[in-house]
GUMARLO-893855 format. One record per residue (C-alpha): x, y, z. Coordinates in steps of 0.001 Angstrom, whole numbers, plus 524288, in hexadecimal, padded with zeros to 5 digits. Example, Ala and Ser with C-alpha at 12.3 -4.5 7.8 and 13.67 -1.06 7.14 Angstrom:
residues 2
8300C7EE6C81E78/835667FBDC81BE4/
end
This chain:
residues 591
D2D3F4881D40784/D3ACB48A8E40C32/D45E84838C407E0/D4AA347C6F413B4/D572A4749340D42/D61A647D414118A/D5AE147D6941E15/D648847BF442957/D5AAE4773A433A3/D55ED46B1942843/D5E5D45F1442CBE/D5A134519642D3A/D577244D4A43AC7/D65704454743D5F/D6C9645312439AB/D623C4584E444D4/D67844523E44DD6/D756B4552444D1E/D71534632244B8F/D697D461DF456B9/D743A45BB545F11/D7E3D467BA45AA3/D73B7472E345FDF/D73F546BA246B2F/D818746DD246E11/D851945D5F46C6C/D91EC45B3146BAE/D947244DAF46BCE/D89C4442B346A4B/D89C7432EB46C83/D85B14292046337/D86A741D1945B6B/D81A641C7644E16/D77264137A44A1D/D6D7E413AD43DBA/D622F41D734420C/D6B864286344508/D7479426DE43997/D6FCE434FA4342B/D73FA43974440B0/D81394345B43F1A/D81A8438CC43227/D7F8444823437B0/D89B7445EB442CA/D937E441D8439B2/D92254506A42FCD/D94C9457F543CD7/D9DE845AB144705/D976A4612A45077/D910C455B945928/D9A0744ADE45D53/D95FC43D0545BA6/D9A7C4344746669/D9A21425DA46115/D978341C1B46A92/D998D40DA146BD3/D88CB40B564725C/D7F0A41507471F1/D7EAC4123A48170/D8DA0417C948080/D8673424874793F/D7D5D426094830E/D869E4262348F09/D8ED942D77488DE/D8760438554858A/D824A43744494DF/D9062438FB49714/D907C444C448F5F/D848F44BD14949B/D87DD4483A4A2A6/D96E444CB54A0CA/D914D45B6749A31/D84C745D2C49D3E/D813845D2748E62/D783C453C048881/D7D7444827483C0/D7905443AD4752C/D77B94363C47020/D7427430D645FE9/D724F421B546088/D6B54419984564E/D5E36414F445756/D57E7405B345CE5/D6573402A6465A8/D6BF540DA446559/D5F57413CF46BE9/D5F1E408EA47551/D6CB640716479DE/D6B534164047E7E/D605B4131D486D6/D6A7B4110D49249/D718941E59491D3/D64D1424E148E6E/D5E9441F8B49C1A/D6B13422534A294/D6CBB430CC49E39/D5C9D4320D4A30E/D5FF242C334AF17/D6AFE4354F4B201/D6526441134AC7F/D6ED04430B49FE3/D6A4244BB5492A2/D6B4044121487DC/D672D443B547A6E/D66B0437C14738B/D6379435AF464FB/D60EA42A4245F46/D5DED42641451D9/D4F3A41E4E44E84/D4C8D415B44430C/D439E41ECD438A5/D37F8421FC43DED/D2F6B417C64346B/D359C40F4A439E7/D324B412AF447F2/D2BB94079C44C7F/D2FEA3FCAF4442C/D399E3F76D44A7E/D43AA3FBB94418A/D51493F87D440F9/D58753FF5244DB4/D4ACD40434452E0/D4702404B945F4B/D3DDE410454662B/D46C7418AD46D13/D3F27420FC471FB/D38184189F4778F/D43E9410AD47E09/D4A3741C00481D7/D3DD8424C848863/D407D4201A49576/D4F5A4232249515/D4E4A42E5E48EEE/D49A843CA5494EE/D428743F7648737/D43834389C47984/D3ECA43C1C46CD7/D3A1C433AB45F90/D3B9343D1A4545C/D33A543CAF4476E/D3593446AF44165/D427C44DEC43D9E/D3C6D45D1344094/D38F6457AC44E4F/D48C44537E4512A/D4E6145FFF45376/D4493462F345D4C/D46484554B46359/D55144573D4648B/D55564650D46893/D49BE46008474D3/D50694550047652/D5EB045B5B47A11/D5542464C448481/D4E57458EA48A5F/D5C1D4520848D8D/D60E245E4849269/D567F464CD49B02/D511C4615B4A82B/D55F54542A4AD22/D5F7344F7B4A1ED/D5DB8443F249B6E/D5E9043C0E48EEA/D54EE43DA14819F/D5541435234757C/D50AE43B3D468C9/D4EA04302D45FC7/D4E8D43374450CA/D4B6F428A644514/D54A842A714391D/D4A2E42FAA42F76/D484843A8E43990/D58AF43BD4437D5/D583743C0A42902/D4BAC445754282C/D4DFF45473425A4/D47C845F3742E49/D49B746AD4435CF/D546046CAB43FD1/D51EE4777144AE9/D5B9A47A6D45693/D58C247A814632D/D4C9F483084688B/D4542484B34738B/D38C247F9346E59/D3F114721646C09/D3DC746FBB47A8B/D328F4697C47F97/D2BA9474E0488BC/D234E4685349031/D33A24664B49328/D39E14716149CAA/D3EE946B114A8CE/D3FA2474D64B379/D4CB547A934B731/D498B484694C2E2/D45F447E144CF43/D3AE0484084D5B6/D3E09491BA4E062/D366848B744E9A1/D3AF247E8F4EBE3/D47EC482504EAD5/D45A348BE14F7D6/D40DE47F684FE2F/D4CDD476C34FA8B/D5583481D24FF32/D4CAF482E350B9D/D4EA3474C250DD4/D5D764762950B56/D5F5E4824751494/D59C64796B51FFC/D613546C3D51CFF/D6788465E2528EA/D6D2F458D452005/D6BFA45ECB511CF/D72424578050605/D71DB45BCA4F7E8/D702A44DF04EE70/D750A4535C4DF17/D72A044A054D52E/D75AC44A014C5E1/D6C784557D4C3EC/D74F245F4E4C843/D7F3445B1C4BE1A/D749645ADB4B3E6/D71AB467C54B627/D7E1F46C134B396/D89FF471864B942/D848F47DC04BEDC/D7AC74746D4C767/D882546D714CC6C/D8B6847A7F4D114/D810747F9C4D818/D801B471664DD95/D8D74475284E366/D8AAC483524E8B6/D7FF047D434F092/D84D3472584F63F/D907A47EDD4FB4A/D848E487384FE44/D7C6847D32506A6/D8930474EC50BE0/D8096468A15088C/D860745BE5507E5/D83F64577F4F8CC/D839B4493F4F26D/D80A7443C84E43A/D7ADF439E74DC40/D84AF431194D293/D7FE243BAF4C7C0/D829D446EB4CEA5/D90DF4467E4D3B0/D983D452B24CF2C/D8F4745D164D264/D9490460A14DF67/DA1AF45CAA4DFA2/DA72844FCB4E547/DB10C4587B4ED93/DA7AE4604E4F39F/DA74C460E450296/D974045D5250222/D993F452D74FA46/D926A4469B50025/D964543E1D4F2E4/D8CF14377B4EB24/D7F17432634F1B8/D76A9425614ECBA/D7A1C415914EDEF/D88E0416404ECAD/D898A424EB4F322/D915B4294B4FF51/D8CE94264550C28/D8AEC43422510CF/D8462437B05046B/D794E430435078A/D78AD43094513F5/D787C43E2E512E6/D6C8143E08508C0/D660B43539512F4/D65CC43E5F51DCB/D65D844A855190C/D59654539F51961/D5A0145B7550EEF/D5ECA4552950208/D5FE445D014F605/D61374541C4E9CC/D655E45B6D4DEA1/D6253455D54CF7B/D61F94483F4D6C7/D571B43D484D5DB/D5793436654E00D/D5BCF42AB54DB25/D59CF41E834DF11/D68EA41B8F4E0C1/D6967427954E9F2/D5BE8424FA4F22F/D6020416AA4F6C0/D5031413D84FC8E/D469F41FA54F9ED/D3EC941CA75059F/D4C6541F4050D32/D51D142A9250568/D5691434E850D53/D483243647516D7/D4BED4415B51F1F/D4DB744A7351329/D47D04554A50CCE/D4A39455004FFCA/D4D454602C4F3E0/D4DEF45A924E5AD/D5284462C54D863/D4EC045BD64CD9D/D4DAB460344BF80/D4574454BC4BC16/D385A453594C3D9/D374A445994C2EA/D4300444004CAB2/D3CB644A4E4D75A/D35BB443004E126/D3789437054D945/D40D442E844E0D3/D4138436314EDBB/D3669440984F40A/D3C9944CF24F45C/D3763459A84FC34/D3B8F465934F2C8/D3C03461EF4E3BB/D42A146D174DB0E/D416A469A14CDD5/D4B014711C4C431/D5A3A470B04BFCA/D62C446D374CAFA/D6C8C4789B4C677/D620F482174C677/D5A8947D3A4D460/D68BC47CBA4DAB9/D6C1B48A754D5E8/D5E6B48F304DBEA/D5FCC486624E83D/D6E8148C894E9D1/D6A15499594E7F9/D5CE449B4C4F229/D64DB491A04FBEE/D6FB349D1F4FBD9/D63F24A8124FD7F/D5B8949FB85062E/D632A496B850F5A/D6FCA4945D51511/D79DF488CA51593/D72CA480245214A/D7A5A4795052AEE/D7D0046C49527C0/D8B064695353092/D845845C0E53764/D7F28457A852A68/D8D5E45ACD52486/D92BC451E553068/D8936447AA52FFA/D8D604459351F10/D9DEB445C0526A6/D9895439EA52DDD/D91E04337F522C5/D9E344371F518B2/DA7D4431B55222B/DA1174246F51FD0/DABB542569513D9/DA0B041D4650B96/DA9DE41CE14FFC2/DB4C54173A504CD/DB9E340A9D50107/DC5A74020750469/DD1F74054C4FE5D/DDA0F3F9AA4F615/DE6FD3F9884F034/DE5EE3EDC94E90A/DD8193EF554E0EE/DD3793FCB14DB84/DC76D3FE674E370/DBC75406854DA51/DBB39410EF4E2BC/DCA1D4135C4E407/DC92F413E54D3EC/DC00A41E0E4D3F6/DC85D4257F4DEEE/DD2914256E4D7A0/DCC92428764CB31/DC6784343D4D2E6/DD305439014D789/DDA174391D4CB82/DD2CF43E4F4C183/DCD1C448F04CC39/DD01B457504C617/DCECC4519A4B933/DC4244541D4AD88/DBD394477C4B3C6/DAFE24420E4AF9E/DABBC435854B42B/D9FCC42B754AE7E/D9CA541ECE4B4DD/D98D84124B4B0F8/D8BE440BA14B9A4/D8FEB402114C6E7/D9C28403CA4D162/DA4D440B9F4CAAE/D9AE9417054C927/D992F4179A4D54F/DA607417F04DC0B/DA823421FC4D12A/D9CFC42B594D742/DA0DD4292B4E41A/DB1B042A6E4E234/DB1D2432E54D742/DB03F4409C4D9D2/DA97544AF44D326/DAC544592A4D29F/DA38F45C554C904/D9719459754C02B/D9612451404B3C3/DA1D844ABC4B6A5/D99F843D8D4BBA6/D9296436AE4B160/D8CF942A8B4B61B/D7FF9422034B32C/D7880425DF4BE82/D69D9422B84BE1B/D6A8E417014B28E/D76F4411F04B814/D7CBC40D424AA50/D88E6404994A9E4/D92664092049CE7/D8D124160249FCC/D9B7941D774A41C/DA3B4419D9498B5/D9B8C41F7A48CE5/D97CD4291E4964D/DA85D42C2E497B1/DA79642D754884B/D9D39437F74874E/DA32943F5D49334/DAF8B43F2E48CFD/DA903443ED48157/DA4BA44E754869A/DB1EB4534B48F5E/DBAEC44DF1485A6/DC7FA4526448ED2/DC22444F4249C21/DC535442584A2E6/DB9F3437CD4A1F3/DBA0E42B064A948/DAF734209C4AA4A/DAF8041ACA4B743/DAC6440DC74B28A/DA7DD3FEF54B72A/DAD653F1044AFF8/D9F163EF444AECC/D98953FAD34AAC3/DA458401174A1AB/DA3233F598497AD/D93A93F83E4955C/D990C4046B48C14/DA5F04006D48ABB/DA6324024D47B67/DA5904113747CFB/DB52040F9D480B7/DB5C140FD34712F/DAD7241BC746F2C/DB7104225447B7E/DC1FE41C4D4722D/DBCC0422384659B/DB9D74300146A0D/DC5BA431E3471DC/DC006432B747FB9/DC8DF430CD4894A/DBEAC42A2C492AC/DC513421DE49F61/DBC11416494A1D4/DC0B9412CA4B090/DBA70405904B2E7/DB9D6402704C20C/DBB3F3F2C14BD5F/DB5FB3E9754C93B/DB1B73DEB24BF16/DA43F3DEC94C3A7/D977B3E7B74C1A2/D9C143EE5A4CDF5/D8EFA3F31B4D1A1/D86783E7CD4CD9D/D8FE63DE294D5E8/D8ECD3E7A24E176/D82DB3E6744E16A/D81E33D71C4DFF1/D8B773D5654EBE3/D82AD3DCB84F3AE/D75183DA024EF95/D75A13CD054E848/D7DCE3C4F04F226/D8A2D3C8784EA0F/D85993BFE34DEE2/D8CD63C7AE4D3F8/D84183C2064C8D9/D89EC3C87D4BDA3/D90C63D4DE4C3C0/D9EFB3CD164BED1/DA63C3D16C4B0D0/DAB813C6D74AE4F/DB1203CAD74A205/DB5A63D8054A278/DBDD53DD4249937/DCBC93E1B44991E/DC9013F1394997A/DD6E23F46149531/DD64F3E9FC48B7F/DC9633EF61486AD/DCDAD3FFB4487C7/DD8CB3FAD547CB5/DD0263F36647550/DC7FB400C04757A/DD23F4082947192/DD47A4102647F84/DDC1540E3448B78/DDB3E404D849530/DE04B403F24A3E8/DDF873FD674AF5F/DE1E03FE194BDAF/DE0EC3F1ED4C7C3/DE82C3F8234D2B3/DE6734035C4DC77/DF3854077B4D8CB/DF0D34093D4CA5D/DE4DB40FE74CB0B/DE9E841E7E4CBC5/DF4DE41BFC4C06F/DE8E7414A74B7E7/DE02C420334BA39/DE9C242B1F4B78B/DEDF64223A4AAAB/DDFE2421C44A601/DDC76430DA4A8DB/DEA364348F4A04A/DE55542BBE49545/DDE9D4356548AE2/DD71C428AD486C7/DCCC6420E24888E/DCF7B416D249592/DC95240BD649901/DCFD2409474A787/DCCCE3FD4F4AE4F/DCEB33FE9D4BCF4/DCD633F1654C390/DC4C43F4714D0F4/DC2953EB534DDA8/DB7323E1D64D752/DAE173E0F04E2E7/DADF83EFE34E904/DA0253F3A34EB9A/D9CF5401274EB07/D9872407BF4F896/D921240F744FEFD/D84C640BCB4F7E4/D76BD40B904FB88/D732E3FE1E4FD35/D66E13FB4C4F26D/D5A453FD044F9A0/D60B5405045062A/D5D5D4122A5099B/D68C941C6950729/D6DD441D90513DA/D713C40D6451485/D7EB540FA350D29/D875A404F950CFD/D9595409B150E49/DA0F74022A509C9/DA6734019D51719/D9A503F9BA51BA5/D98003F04650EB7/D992B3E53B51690/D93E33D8F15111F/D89B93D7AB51D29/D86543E59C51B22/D84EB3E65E50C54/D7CC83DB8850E68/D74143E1C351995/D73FD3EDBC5121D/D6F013E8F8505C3/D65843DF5550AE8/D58223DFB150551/D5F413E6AB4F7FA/D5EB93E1844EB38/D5D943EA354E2E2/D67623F2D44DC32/D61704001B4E031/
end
């Protein structure tokens, strides 16, 4: 028998997985302690190699670490206790599989005798979390974890992103066994998404695109998943084809904001000539999108006279919301860098100069603009002005959920990928300021700013402290209007402006509150001392909490009204009170 104590592969199971997050290449990991991962804690503490993060809510953890992965591309890692600790990361798991972001999520579980027994901060996580999670994992037995880890860091990671919870009771923690690195046969083989789109389609889509009369290209957040490199070929063919080119809220940044086919971004609270362009075109190529409901308006009246090409790296996604006519399943990166290359060999730019004329017509509708005020800070002006100076900086930007996020996607423009993290598909209030924390984590010198609501920033507003402790100079810009922006929008023109409950009534003192959290506090009320306030807050090598006081009753336009088709865009021009009311009759509902 061989002597296995000086064995540097035997480690009890909470060692494991430290080990197991260092082969990974983890850097910095979120958590809060908690009883069933105290043998955890205990290994973080004897090295220096990972990073522990300590949050003020797990929920804080979990959009953080979204944050994180969004901001690099790298998975992000959370370690929260077991019964609520579990639970109260059941929000940013859902949102991170919503949006498509690689989570790895650990959480501690009561021993396993007393699985079962209702036991003191038990609850069945993996059963809670299976439907917000892409995979998750019960473990048993310590020789099983490093497999679980090492699959579990590939599942997140591959194909469509998305989060995984590996949940591990503390006897499993305490037990010894035998470590392994990482190795091929750890991965699941029933699990190999495919990557290479298929020759054949692919001749078809570029067929389709050679003979376009009203093309449009529709990117979405898979394209930025992908990674940079699918950003770039995204570029090179929008310059090779001379298509016009819009985005979903999750994919702004990968083709730049300044670019000359630049329609803005498409959906409910999109520009006019984005979606009037994705209405008539005939040939739409949507690129690592979904089809979203927030982007379709009615299915029945989605863009009929079209022929439609959809890359996808998860099948599901395809012919699920919206009937397309040549599916190409694979990476978006790879499929553009094969569509690029035969549309070079095979066909040539097509001429599009009426389409380009008709979208000159449709743009000079100006369907952002808004009255100008020198007395009140209107929101959009805020984010203008924001935009303006912080452009040529290190900028990245999270959101919180309502208004604010989306006069953000529609003034604030972006130049490049994983600079816009935002809660797209969930649509979670509190998610932008831990989100700010693990960003700033991650680019420790860049500039981070939260483009937050009075509603939504208080939700996580105890991760100021954890900004405070780690020395992250996070800027939480709070567009303040007093209200739940969105929710009273919607009340005024749905619910016969009955604004049941849309009212804070008791906000607090944000500059007050940024002292009391040991950071800095500003405020602007005036048009006038907006610039000076901003440029004050970027200087500030601090945390900021700034509260800029915005027009109260500013409804955000253009939008799709709920239940309209989306072509029957409201503009801000026309928001009449007789023809909100005409356009939103026979709507109640908020999608």
């Amino acid at each position: 028998m061989t002597d296995k104590s000086h064995d540097p592969n035997q480690m009890t199971g909470a060692a494991m997985i430290v080990r197991a997050l260092i082969d990974h290449g983890v850097q910095h990991v979120f958590g809060y302690p908690g009883g069933a991962v105290l043998p955890i804690y205990d290994e973080i503490f004897q090295q220096s190699e990972v990073e522990h993060i300590l949050v003020r809510h797990e929920q804080g953890a979990g959009h953080a670490a979204e944050g994180y992965a969004r901001s690099t591309g790298k998975p992000g890692v959370v370690l929260v206790t077991s019964g609520p600790g579990a639970t109260n990361m059941v929000t940013p798991l859902t949102d991170a599989l919503m949006d498509s972001i690689p989570l790895v999520c650990i959480t501690g579980q009561v021993p396993t005798h007393l699985i079962g027994n209702d036991a003191f901060q038990e609850c069945d996580t993996v059963g809670i979390t299976r439907p917000a999670t892409k995979h998750n994992w019960l473990v048993r037995d310590v020789n099983d974890l490093a497999r679980v880890l090492h699959e579990a860091f590939y599942v997140a990671t591959t194909g469509r992103p998305g989060p995984v919870v590996v949940d591990v009771p503390k006897d499993v923690q305490f037990a010894t066994g035998t470590y392994h690195p990482p190795r091929k046969s750890d991965v699941h083989i029933s699990y190999t998404p495919r990557v290479k789109g298929d020759a054949t389609q692919i001749r078809k889509a570029v067929a389709m695109l050679a003979n376009a009369k009203r093309p449009v290209i529709y990117s979405g957040g898979g394209v930025i998943n992908s990674g940079p490199e699918a950003s770039q070929l995204l570029r090179q063919l929008v310059e090779a084809t001379g298509f016009p080119i819009t985005s979903t809220l999750m994919g702004l940044g990968a083709y730049p904001a300044s670019g000359p086919n630049w329609l803005g971004m498409l959906g409910m609270h999109g520009t006019y000539e984005a979606n009037m362009t994705m209405h008539d075109c005939d040939v739409m190529l949507c690129v690592g999108a979904r089809f979203d409901d927030r982007i379709t308006g009615r299915t029945d009246a989605f863009s009929p006279g079209s022929k439609k090409i959809h890359i996808d790296i998860d099948p599901s996604s395809i012919n699920k919301n919206i009937r397309v006519d040549v599916p190409i399943i694979g990476d978006c990166g790879n499929v553009l860098g094969d569509l690029l290359q035969v549309f070079k060999a095979e066909a040539k730019k097509p001429d599009i100069k009426a389409w380009w004329q008709q979208i000159a017509q449709w743009r000079a509708r100006n369907s952002l603009s808004y009255r100008k005020n020198n007395d009140i800070i209107l929101p959009q002006y805020a984010i203008q002005r924001l935009f303006e100076l912080t452009r040529g900086k290190d900028t990245y930007i999270t959101t919180e959920v309502g208004q604010h996020q989306m006069w953000a996607a529609q003034f604030f423009g972006f130049e490049e990928p994983h600079r816009w993290m935002t809660s797209g598909g969930l649509g979670t209030m509190g998610y932008g300021l831990p989100a700010a924390v693990g960003v700033q984590v991650a680019h420790p010198d860049s500039l981070v700013i939260d483009i937050a609501g009075d509603a939504s920033v208080q939700m996580t507003i105890q991760e100021m402290s954890t900004a405070v402790q780690f020395e992250l100079p996070i800027k939480i810009f709070i567009l303040n209007n007093q209200y739940m922006g969105m929710v009273r929008q919607w009340q005024q023109l749905l619910h016969g402006n009955r604004l049941s409950h849309s009212y804070s009534e008791a906000l607090p003192d944000f500059v007050k509150l940024a002292d009391a959290y040991g950071c800095v506090g500003l405020q602007a009320t005036k048009p006038s001392d907006l610039d000076g306030a901003i440029k004050e807050m970027i200087a500030i090598k601090r945390p900021v909490l700034f509260d800029c006081r915005v027009a109260a009753l500013e409804n955000c336009f253009p939008m799709i009204p709920s239940g309209k088709a989306h072509n029957e865009m409201l503009l801000p021009e026309e928001a009449t009170d007789e023809a909100t009311a005409k356009a939103f009759s026979g709507g109640k509902a908020l999608v």
